[in-house]
DOBAKOL-660798 format. One line per 10 residues: number of its first residue (from 1); their letters; for each residue y, x negated, z negated of C-alpha. Coordinates in pm, 1 decimal, padded with zeros to 6 digits. Layout:
REM DOBAKOL-660798
NUM) A) Y,X,Z | ...
REM end
This chain:
REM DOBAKOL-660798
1) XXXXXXXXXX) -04837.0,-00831.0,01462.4 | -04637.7,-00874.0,01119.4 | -04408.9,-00547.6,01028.0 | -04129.0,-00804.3,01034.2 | -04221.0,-00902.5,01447.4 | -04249.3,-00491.8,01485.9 | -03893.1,-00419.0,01332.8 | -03757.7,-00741.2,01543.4 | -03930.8,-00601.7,01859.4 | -03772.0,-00255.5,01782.2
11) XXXXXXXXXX) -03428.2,-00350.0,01731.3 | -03450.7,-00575.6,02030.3 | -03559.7,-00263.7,02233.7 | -03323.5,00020.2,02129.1 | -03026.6,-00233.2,02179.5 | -03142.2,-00320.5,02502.5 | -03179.8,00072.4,02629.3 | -02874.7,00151.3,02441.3 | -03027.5,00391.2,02192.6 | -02913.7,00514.7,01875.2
21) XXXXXXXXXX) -03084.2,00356.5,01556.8 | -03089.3,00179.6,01226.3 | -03279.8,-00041.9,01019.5 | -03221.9,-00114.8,00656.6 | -03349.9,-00307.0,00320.4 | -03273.5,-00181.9,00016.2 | -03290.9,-00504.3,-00253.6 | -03674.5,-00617.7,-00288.9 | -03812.0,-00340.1,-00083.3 | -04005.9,-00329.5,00259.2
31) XXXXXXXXXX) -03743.6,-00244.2,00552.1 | -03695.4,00092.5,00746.9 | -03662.7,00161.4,01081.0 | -03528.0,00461.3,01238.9 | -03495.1,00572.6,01614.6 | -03313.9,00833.6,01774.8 | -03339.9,01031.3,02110.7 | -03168.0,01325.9,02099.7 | -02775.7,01400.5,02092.0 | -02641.3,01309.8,01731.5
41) XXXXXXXXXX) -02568.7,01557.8,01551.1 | -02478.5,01674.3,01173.5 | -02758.5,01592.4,00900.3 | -02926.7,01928.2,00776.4 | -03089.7,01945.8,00479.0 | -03474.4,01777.8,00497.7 | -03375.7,01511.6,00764.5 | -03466.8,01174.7,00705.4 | -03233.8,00940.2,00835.1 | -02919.6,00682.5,00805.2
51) XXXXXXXXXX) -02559.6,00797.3,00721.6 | -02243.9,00604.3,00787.6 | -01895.4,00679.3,00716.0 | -01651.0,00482.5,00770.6 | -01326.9,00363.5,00529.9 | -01092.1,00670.7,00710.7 | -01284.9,00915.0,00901.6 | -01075.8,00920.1,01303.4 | -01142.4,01038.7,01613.7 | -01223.9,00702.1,01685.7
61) XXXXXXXXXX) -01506.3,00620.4,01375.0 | -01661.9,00945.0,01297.3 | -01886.5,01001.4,01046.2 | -02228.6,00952.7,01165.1 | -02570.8,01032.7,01094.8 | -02895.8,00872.6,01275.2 | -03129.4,01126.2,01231.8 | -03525.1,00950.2,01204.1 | -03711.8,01081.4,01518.2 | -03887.2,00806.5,01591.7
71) XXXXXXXXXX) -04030.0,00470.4,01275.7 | -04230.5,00210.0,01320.6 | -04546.9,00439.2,01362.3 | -04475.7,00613.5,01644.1 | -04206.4,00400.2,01845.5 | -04162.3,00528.4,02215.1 | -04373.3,00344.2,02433.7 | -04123.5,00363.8,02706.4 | -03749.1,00477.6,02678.5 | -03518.6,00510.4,02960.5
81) XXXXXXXXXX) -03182.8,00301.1,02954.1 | -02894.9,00461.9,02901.9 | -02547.8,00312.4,03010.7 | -02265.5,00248.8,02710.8 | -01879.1,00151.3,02718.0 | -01812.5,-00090.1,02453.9 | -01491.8,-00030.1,02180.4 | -01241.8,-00257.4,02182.1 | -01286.0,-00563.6,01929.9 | -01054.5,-00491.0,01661.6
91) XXXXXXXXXX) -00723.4,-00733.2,01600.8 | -00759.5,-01065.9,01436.6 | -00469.7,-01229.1,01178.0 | -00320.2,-01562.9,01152.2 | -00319.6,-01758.3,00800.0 | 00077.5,-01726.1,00853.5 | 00033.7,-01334.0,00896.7 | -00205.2,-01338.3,00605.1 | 00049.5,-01507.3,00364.9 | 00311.6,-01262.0,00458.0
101) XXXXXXXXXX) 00135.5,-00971.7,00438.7 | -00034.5,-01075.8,00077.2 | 00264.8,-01159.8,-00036.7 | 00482.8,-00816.3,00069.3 | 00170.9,-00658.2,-00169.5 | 00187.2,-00890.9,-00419.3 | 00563.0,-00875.8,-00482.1 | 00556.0,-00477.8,-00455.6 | 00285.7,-00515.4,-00771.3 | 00493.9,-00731.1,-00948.4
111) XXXXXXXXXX) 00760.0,-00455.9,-00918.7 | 00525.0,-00219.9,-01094.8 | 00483.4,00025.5,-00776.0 | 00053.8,-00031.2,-00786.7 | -00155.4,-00238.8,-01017.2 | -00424.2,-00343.4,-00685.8 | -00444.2,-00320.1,-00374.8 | -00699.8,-00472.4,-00134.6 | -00637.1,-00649.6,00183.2 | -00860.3,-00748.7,00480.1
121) XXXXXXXXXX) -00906.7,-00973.5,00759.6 | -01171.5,-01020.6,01065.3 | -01301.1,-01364.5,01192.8 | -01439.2,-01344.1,01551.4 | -01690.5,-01590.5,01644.0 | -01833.1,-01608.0,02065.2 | -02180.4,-01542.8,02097.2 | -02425.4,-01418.6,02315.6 | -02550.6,-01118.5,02109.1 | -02781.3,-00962.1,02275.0
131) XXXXXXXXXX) -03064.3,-01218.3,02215.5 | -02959.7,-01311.3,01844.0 | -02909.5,-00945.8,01669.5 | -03248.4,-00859.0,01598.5 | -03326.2,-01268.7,01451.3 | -02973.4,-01238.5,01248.5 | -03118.9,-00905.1,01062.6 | -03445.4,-01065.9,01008.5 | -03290.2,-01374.2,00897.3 | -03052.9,-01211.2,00630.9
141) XXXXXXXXXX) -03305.9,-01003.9,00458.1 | -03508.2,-01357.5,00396.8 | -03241.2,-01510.6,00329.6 | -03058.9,-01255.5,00051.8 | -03364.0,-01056.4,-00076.3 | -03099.8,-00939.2,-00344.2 | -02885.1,-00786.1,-00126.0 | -02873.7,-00472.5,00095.8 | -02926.1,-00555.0,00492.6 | -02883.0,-00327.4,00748.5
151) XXXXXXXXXX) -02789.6,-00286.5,01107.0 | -02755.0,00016.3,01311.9 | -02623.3,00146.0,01626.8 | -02461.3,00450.4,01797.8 | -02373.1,00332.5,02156.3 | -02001.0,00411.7,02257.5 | -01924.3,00426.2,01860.0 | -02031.0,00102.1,01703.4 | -02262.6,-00153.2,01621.8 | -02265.3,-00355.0,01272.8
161) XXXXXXXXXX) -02481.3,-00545.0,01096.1 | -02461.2,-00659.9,00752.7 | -02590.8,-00777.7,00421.9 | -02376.2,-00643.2,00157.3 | -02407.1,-00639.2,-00313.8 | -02225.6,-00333.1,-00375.5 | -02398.4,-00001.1,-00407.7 | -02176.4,00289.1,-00414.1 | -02391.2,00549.0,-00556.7 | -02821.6,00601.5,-00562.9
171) XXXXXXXXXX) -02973.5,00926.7,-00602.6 | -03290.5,01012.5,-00716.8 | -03325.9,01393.8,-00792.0 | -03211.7,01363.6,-01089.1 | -03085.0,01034.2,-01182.2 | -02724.6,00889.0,-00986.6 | -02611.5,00513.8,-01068.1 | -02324.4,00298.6,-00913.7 | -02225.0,-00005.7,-01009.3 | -01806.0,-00157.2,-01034.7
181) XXXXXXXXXX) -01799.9,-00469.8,-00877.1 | -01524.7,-00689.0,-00790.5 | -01379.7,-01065.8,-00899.6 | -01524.2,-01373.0,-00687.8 | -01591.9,-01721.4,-00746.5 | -01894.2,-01932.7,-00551.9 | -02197.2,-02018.0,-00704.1 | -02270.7,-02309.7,-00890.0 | -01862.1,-02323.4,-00978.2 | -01807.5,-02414.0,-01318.7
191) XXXXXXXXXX) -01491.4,-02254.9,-01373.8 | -01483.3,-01915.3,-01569.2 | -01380.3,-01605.2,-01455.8 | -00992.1,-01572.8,-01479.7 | -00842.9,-01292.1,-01650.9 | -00634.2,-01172.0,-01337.5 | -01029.7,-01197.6,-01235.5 | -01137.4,-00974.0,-01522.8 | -00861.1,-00706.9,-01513.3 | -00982.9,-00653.5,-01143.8
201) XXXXXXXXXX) -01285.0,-00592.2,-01228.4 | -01174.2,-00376.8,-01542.7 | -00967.4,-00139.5,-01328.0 | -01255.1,-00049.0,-01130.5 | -01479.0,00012.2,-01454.1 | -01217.9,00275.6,-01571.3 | -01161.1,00406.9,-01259.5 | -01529.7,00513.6,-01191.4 | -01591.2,00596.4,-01514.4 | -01352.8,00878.1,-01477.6
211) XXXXXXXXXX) -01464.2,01020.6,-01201.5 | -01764.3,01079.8,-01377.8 | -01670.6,01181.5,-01634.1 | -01439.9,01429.4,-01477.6 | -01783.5,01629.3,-01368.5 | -01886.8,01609.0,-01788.0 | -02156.2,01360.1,-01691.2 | -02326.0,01194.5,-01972.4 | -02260.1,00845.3,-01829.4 | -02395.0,00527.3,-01949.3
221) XXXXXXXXXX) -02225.5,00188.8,-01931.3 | -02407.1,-00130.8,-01867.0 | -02261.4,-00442.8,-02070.4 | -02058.8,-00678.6,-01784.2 | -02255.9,-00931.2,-01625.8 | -02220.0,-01166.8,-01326.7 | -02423.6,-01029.5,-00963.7 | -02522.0,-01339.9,-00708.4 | -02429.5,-01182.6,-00332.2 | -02548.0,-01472.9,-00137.5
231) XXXXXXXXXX) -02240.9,-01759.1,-00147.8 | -02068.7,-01633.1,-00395.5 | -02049.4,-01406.8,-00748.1 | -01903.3,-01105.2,-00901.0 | -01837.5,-00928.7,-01241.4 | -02058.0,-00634.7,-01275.9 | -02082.8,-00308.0,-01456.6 | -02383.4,-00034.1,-01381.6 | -02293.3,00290.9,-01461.1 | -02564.0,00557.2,-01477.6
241) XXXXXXXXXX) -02586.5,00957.3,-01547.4 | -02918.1,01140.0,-01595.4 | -02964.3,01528.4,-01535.6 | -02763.1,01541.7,-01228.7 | -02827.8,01815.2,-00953.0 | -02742.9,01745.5,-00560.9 | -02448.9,01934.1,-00577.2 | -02328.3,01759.4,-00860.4 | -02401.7,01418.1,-00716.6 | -02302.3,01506.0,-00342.1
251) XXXXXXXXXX) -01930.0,01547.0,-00541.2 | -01933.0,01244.6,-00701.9 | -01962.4,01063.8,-00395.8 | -01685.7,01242.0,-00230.4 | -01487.1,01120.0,-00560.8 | -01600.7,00757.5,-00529.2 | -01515.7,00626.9,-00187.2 | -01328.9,00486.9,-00136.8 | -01320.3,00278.1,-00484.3 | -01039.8,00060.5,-00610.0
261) XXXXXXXXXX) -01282.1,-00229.3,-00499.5 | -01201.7,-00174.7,-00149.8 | -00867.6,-00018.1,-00206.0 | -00678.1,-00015.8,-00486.8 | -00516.7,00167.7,-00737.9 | -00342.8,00403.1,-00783.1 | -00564.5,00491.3,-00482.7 | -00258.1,00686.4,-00280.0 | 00009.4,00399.5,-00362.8 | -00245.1,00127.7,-00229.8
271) XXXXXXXXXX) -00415.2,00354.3,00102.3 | -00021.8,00384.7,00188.4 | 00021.0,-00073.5,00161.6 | -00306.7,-00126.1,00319.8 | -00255.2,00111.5,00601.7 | 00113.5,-00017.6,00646.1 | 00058.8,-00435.4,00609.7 | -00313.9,-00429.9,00766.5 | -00145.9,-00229.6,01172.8 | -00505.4,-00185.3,01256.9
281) XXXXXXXXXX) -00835.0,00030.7,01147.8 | -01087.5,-00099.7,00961.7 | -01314.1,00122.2,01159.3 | -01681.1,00090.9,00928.1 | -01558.9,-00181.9,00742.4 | -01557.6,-00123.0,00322.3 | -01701.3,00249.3,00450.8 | -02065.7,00348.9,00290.9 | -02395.4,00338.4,00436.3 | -02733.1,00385.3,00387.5
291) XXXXXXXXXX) -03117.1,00553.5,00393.1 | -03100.3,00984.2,00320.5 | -03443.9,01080.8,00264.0 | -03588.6,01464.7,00273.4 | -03610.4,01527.9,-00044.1 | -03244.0,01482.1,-00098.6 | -03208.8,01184.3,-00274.8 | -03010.9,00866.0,-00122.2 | -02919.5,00518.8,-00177.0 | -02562.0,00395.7,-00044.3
301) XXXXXXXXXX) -02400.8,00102.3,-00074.6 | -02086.7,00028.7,00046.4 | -01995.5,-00177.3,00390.7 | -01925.6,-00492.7,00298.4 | -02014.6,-00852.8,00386.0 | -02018.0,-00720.5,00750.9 | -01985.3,-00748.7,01162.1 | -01909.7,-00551.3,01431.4 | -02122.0,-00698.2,01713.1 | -02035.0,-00703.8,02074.7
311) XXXXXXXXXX) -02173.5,-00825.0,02410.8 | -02019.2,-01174.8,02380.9 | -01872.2,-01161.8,02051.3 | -01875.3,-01075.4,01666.6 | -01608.2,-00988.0,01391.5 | -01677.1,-01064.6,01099.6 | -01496.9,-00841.9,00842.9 | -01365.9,-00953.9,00437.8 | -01138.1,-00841.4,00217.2 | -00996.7,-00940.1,-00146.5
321) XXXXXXXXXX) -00863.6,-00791.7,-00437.6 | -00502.6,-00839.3,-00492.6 | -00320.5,-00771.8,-00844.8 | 00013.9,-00893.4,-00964.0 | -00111.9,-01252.1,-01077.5 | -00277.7,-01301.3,-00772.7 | -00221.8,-01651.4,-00546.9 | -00204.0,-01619.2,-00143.5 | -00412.6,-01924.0,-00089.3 | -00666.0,-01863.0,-00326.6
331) XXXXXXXXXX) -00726.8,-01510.2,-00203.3 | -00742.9,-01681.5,00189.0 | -01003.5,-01914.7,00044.7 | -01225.4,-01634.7,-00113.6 | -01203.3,-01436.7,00230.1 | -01316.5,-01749.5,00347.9 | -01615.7,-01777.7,00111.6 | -01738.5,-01444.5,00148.1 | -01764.0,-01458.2,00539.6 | -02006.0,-01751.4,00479.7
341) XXXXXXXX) -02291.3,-01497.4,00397.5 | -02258.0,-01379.7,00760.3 | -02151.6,-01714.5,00903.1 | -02481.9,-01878.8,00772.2 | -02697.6,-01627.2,00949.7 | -02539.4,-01660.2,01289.0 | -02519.5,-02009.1,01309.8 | -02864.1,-02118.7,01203.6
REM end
C-alpha cells in the first residue's frame, strides 16, 4: 500500500468515526498525519501536533490544537464512533451585496480614514462529502506541489481543507522567515502588475518589516518576485531573521496575525470595516495553521485558498485586497479566480 492510499484510508476513517485529526504538506515535502483520542486540550511544550487559530478567537472558533497521539505507524486498528452536531454553514453574499459593501470601503479609503482593507466572500457548492474529502486532499497536494495542503478536523468545531501560498511565519530553532504576499493576476496573463497592485503589496512589506524590527531583529529582505499559487500569481517578498530564540519568535507571531494581507491597515481602522460590512465570522478563514513539532520549531502558513466542509455541502472561502484605486468588478473577478484552486479539486 502507497503512503498516499494509507493517508487517504486514514482520513477516510477518522471522518467517518468522527475523530479529531489533521493531515498536512508543507511545499515539496512528504505529508503528515496526525490522530487524536483523547479530550483536546492546550499544547504543552514537547507535543507534536497541528495548531489552528482562527482570524478572531470566539466562543464559537477557539483556538485549537490536535495533539499527535496516533501517525501513520501506529493508526488504531479499531476506533469507536463517536456522534457530532454539525455548525451552521456560514452566510453567503450576492454580487449586488458585494458591490455595495466594496464600495462603502472603497469610498471610506478615498476619504483618507484607512489605506486597505480586505474583504471576503464564501461560495457554497452541494456535494456529498463524505466520500470525496479524503480524494480532494490527495488530489490538491498532486496537483499544487508548491503550495501548502492541509485538512483537519475537530468534530462539533470545524472541518476545512485547503491548499493555501502564504506562510505566516517558519521556525527552526534558530532561524524565523515569513514572506508579504498580496496583488493577483492569473497565470499566463500578460498584463503587468498595476501599481494600485504594487502599493498593496508594498504596505504589507513595511508593515512586517516593522514588526520585526520592533523586537531589534537583524532582518533580511528578499528582492520582490512573483509566487505561482495554483490559478493565479502574487508579488512576493521573504523576509528572514537569524539568531532568534522561541520566546522571541513565539512574539513575533502574536505581532503578525493577522497581517494587512488579510486585513488591512491601519490594522484597528480596517478590523472595525471588515467586521462592520462583512455581518458574519470568518470563523478559520485567513486564520494560521500548521505542523508544531517537539523540539519547538513550527511552520505556519496562513488559511487561505480554503473550505469549510459539511455533510452535503462546502464553502469555499476568498478574499481581496482593497485600496483607494481599487475597481468593484475587478476585485469580484479575482475572488472569482482564486476559488478556482479549490473549485478544480472538487469537481474533477
Amino acid at each position: 500500500m502507497t503512503r498516499q492510499v494509507e493517508i487517504g484510508e486514514a482520513i477516510r476513517v477518522a471522518l467517518e468515526n468522527n475523530l479529531p485529526f489533521y493531515a498536512y504538506r508543507n511545499p515539496d515535502e512528504e505529508i503528515e498525519f496526525g490522530l487524536q483520542l483523547s479530550s483536546l486540550a492546550q499544547r504543552l511544550e514537547g507535543d507534536n501536533g497541528f495548531v489552528v487559530y482562527p482570524f478572531v478567537e470566539t466562543e464559537q472558533t477557539p483556538a485549537l490544537f490536535i495533539k499527535q497521539e496516533y501517525s501513520l505507524n501506529n493508526f488504531p486498528l479499531q476506533v469507536a464512533k463517536r456522534s457530532v452536531e454539525y455548525p451552521q454553514c456560514n452566510t453567503e453574499i450576492t454580487y449586488t451585496e458585494y458591490k455595495e459593501s466594496a464600495s462603502k470601503l472603497i469610498g471610506e479609503m478615498q476619504a483618507g480614514r484607512y489605506q486597505k482593507t480586505v474583504l471576503s466572500r464564501t461560495i457554497g457548492c452541494e456535494v456529498d462529502t463524505r466520500n470525496k474529502v479524503s480524494e480532494w486532499f490527495l488530489s490538491l497536494c498532486n496537483t499544487y506541489p508548491n503550495a501548502y495542503v492541509y485538512i483537519f478536523s475537530v468534530p462539533h468545531i470545524a472541518t476545512w481543507i485547503g491548499a493555501t501560498p502564504e506562510k505566516l511565519l517558519e521556525y527552526d530553532g534558530n532561524r524565523v522567515s515569513t514572506m508579504a504576499l498580496a496583488a493577483t493576476r492569473r497565470v499566463n496573463d500578460k498584463r503587468n502588475f498595476t501599481q494600485k497592485e504594487e502599493r498593496e503589496q508594498q504596505i504589507v512589506t513595511d508593515y512586517i518589516t516593522d514588526k520585526f524590527n520592533s523586537l531589534a531583529l537583524n532582518i533580511k529582505i528578499s528582492p520582490r518576485f512573483v509566487k505561482t499559487a495554483g490559478p493565479v500569481e502574487h508579488l512576493c517578498n521573504i523576509i528572514s531573521a537569524d539568531g532568534v530564540c522561541k520566546e522571541k519568535a513565539d512574539h513575533l507571531l502574536s505581532l503578525l496575525h493577522p497581517t494587512p494581507a488579510v486585513a488591512g491597515t491601519p490594522l484597528d481602522k480596517a478590523l472595525e470595516a471588515i467586521i462592520e460590512v462583512e455581518k458574519r465570522q470568518r470563523r478559520y478563514y485567513s486564520g494560521y495553521l500548521g505542523g508544531v513539532k517537539e523540539n519547538n520549531t513550527f511552520s505556519l502558513f496562513v488559511n487561505l485558498r480554503s473550505m469549510e466542509i459539511f455533510p452535503n455541502r462546502v464553502q469555499l472561502y476568498v478574499g481581496g485586497g482593497l485600496t483607494s484605486q481599487s475597481k468593484v468588478e475587478d476585485e469580484w473577478n479575482e475572488t472569482e479566480h482564486k476559488a478556482q484552486t479549490l473549485l478544480y479539486a472538487i469537481k474533477e
